[in-house]
MARDREN-624458 format. One record per residue (C-alpha): x, y, z. Coordinates in pm, whole numbers, plus 32768, in hexadecimal, padded with zeros to 4 digits. Layout:
<sites>
XYZ
...
</sites>
This chain:
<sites>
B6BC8C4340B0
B6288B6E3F75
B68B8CBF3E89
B74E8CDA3D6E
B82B8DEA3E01
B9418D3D3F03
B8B88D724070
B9C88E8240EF
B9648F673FD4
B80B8F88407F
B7ED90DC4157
B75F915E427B
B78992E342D6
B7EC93244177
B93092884176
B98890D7411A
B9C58FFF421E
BB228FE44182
BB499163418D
BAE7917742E3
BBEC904B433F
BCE89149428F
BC8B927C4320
BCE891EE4478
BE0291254404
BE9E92684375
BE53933044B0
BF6492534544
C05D9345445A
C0F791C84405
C219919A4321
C15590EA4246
C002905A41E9
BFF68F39412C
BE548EA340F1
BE308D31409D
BD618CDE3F5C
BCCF8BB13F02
BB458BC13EB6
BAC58CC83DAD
BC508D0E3DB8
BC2E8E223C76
BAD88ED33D25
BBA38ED73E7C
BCEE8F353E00
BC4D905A3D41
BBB490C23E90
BD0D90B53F31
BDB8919C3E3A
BC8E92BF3E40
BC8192973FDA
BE0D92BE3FDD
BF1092D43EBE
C02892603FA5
BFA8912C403E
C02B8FDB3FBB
BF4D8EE43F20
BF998D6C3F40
BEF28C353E84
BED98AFC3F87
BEE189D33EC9
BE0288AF3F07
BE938821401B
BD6388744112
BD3D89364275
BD958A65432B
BF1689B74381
BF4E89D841F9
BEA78B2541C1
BFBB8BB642F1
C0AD8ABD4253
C0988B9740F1
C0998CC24169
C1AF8CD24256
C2788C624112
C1E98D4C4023
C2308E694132
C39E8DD54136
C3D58DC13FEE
C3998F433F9B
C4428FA240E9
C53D8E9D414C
C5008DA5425E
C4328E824356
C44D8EAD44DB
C3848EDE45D9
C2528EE0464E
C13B8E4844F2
BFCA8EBB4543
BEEB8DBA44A0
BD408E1D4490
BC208D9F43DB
BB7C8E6A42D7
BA0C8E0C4328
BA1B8ED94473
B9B0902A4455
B99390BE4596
BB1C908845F4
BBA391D645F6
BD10923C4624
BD1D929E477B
BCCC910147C3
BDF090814719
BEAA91CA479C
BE92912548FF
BEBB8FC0487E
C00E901B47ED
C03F90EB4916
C0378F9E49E0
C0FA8EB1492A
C22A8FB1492F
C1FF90064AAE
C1EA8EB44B08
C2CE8E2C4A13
C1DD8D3049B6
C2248C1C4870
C0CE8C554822
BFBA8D1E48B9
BE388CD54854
BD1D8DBC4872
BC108CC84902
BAA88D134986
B9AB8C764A36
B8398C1649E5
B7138B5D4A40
B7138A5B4907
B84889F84897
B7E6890047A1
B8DC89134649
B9D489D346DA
BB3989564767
BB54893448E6
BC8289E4498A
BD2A88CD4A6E
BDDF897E4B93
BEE089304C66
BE7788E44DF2
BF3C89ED4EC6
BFD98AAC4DBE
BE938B244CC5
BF938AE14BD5
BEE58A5C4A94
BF4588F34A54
BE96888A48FB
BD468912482A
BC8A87F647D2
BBA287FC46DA
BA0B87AC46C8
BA43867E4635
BB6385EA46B0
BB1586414832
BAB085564959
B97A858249F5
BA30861C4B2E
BAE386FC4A54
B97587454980
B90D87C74AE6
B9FF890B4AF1
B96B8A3B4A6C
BAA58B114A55
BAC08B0A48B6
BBCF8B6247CB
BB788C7046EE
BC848C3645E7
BD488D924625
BE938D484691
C01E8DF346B1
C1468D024698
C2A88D1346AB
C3168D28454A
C3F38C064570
C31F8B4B4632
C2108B3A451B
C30D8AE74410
C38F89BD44C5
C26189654568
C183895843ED
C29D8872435A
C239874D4468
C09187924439
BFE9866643B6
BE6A86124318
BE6E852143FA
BD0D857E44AF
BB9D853B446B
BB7986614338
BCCC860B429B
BD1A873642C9
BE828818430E
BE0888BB444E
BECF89EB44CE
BE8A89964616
BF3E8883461F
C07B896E4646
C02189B94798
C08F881E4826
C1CB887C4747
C1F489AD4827
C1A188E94962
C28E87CD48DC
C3B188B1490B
C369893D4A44
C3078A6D49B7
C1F28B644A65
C0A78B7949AC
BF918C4A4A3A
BE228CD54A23
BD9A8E134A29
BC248DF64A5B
BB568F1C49C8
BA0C8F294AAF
B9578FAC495C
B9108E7A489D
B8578F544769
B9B28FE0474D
BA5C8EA646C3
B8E48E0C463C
B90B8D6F44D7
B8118D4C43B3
B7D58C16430A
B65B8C844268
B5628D984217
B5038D984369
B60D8DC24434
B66F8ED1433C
B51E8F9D43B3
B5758F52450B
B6EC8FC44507
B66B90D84413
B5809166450E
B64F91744625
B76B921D4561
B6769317453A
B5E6932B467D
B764937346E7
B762945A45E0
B66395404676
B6BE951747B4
B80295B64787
B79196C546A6
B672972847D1
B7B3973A4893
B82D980D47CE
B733990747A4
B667989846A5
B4CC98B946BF
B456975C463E
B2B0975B469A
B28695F74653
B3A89520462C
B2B494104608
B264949A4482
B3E19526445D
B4CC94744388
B66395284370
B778948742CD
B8B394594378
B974955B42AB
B886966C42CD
B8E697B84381
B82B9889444F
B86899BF44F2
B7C49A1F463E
B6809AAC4671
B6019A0F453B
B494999D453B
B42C98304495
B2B497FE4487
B20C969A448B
B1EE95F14335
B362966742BD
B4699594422D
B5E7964E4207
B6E59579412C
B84795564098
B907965F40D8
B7D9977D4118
B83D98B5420E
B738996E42E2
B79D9ACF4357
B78F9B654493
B6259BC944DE
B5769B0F43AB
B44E9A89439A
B40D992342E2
B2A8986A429F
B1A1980542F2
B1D396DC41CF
B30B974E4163
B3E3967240A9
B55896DA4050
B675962F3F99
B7BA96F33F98
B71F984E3FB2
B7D399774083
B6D39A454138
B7439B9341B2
B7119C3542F5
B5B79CB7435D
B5329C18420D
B3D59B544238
B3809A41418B
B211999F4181
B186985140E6
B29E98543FCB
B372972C3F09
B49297903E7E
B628971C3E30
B76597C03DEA
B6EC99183E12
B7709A733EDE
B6559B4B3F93
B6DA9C6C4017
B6BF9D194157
B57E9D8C41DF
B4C69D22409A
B3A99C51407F
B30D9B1B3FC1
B1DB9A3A3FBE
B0DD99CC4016
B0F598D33F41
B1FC99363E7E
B30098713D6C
B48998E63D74
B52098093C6F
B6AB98153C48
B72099413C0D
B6459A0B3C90
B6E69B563D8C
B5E59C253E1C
B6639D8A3E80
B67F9E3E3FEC
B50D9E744019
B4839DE43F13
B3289CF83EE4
B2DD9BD63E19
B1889BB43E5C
B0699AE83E64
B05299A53D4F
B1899A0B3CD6
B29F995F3C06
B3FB99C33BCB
B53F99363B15
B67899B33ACE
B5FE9B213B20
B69F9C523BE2
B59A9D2C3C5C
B65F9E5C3CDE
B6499F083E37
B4BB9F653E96
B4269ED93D5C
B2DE9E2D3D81
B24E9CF83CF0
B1359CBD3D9B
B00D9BF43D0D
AFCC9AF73BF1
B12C9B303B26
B2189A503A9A
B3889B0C3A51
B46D9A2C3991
B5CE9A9A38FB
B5C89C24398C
B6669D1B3A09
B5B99E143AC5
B6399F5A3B69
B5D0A0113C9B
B46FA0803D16
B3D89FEB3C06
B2669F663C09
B1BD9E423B3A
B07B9E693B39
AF939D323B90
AFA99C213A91
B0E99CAB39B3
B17E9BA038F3
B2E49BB3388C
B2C29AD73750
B44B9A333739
B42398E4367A
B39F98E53506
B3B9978734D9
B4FE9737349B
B5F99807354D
B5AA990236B0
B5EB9A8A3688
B6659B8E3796
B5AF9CBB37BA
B61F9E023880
B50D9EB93931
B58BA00B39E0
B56EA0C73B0D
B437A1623B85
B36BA0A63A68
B1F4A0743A84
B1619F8B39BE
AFCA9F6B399D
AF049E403A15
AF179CE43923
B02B9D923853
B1139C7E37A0
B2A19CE23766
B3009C323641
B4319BD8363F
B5479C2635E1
B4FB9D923649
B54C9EE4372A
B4859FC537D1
B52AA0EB3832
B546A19A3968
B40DA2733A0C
B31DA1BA38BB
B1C5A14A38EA
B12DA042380F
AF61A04E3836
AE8E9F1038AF
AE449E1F37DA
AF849E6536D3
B0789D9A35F0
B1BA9E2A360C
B2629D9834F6
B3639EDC34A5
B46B9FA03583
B3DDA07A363B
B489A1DB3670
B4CCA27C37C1
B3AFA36F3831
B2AEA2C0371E
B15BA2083768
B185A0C93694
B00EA07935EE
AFE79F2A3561
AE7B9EC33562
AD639F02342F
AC3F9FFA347C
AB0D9F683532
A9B89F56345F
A88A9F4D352B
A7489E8B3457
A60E9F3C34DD
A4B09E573533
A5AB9D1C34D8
A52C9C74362F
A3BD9CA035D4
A3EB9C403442
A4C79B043492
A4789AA53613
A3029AE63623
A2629A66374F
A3899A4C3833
A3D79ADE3960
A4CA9BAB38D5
A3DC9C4A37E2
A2DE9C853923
A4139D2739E8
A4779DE538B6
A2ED9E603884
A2DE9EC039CB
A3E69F8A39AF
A392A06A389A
A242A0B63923
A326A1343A4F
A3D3A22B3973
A26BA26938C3
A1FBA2D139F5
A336A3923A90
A34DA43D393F
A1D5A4D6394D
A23FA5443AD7
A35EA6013A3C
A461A5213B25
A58AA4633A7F
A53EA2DE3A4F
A5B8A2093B4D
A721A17E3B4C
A7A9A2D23ABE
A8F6A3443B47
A8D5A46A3C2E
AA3BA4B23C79
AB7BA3DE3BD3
ACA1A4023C85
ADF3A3633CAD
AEE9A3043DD9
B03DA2C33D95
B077A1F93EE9
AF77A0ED3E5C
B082A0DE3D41
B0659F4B3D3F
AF019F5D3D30
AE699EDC3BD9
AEC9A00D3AFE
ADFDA07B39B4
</sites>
């Protein structure tokens, strides 16, 4: 992978390729999982324990090859639970696609058949690097795996390929690990080798072929990562559309494997859903949406917005282009508007943000309004404040909360203020110094410019209007106000 971080701790659909080995691993309900360390063993063994308290983690020496990796394992797995029976699954943790219902029906074969050892296998065009299953004329039954390097040129021919996932007979693997040698071209312990052991005492050893070979396709670089990574998600999508999700363009839509989605949700192209984010029934995400770990409620919309670890409520609404930092729960049919930011904020049931606000540290009750551009002020420099804004609140265009500070329920603050002090229920908060108007400053200090020309001009207007007894241009004739523009940019 030529990284610093071991190569099963990359990810594709949000998850490792170690955690996805485990997830279908554990969907076998086994006794026990045990996960062989050796490279980056402190990175990976910190991985095991937050993907799964309860599975065992065992160090492999440096004795080299997959025979010693099964070889440590089967004896860390008996020494916390006695010698153990029956049937050992064995899988690689570089293949991200294997899902539990494969191994489900490759343990399902070994026990109906009563096989020593059963090997899923699969077939491809190019079989270079990977060992050849040898089978038995007559029976199918699986006489050796021989590896790349160590195969004739007849044997170089077969295309049928072992793809490392096994189940053996306990006992079988116990015995038949003690007799492995490095006796091959890499010097290496290879697990395969059990399978002459088997065949040396006459026990049955079989394939199951998968005709899927992206199921049990490994990753030894960047680019086979993209590859696997994009089909995982094309399988994704395909299962969600099956479900009765929208998605417009799966070509632009990226979803994480542990994602949830309820039917009749809509995705739009451009969107990205990660970790564990939720989409209600009848939502509506993107275009250009990007989530990380957010729960959307049903009928909620939301457009051209980025934002983790956040709740938004049913049937309310956010973006475009939009900011939920962590933290942040929207109400039941609320708005967080346009070129908005928000962090560690509840904005109460039908309270609107909507335009050019940042809202840091709050609490805000219901059917509140912030008018365009309020500022809730929460860090001073050293440490971040709360502030508590109320229900049914409006506050004036470009006002700035400073924090730490409550506005109580049904208060107004005007445009353009400071709010520095409490302000009471019922009160208009007023934090802004009177406005001076300069007369003739344009012509005294801008002479000449087209400023003073407009400005000119314009007082001969109102010369002129004045001698016809009219009012000058630009004079109100009739003020009023509409409380269902309430998020409109209030003086």
């Amino acid at each position: 992978m030529k990284s610093a971080l071991p190569k099963v701790l990359h990810a594709v659909g949000g998850r490792s390729l170690l955690g996805h080995a485990m997830v279908a691993g554990r969907e076998l309900a086994p006794a026990h999982l045990a996960v062989v360390v050796r490279h980056g063993r402190d990175l990976v063994a910190a991985e095991v324990a937050r993907l799964d308290a309860a599975a065992v983690v065992v160090d492999q020496d440096d004795v080299p090859g997959t025979g010693r990796a099964a070889q440590v394992g089967l004896e860390g797995l008996d020494a916390i639970a006695g010698e153990v029976e029956g049937a050992v699954v064995v899988t690689a943790s570089d293949v991200p696609l294997l899902d539990g219902a494969t191994l489900g029906q490759l343990v399902a074969a070994h026990r109906e058949d009563g096989n020593a050892v059963t090997i899923l296998t699969t077939v491809v065009a190019d079989a270079t690097g990977y060992g050849r299953i040898v089978r038995e004329d007559g029976t199918g039954d699986v006489l050796a795996i021989v590896e790349h390097k160590d195969a004739t040129d007849a044997q170089r021919e077969i295309r049928e390929i072992n793809t490392s996932i096994f189940v053996f007979d306990a006992d079988v693997l116990r015995r038949g690990l003690r007799s492995v040698t490095q006796d091959n071209a890499q010097g290496e312990m290879y697990l395969t080798d059990v399978v002459a052991f088997a065949r040396g005492e006459g026990r049955t050893v079989r394939a199951v072929i998968t005709d899927d070979p992206m199921t049990v396709e490994g990753t030894n670089d960047r680019l086979a990562l993209s590859v696997l990574g994009a089909e995982l998600n094309r399988r994704t999508l395909e299962q969600w559309m099956l479900d009765g999700v929208t998605i417009v363009d799966p070509a632009t839509t990226w979803i994480d494997v542990d994602v949830e989605l309820a039917p009749d949700v809509t995705i739009l192209p451009g969107t990205q859903l990660h970790g564990a984010t939720k989409v209600g029934t009848g939502a509506t995400i993107g275009p250009d949406t990007t989530l990380t770990d957010v729960e959307v409620g049903e009928g909620a919309t939301v457009t051209r917005t980025h934002g983790s670890l956040a709740v938004i409520e049913a049937g309310a609404t956010v973006g475009p282009f939009s900011y939920l930092r962590p933290g942040t729960v929207l109400g039941a049919k609320g708005k967080i508007g346009a070129f908005v930011e928000v962090k560690n904020s509840q904005i109460g049931a039908g309270s609107k943000v909507p335009h050019l606000s940042y809202v840091g540290d709050a609490t805000i009750g219901e059917g509140t309004n912030l008018g365009a551009a309020t500022i809730v002020a929460n860090y001073d420099g050293v440490a971040k404040h709360r502030s508590v804004i109320g229900s049914h609140v409006r506050t004036g265009s470009d006002t700035v909360l400073v924090a730490p500070i409550t506005v109580g329920d049904g208060a107004y603050t005007a445009a353009g203020s400071v709010i520095t002090q409490d302000v009471p229920p019922g009160a208009l908060g007023v934090g802004r110094a009177h406005q001076h108007n300069s007369p003739g400053w344009v012509s005294r200090k801008r002479a000449g410019t087209a400023a003073d020309e407009a400005s000119a001009a314009a007082d001969a207007g109102a010369s002129a209007a004045a001698a016809a007894g009219a009012p000058p241009a630009g004079t109100p004739q009739n003020a009023t106000t509409d409380d269902a523009a309430s998020e409109g940019h209030s003086h």
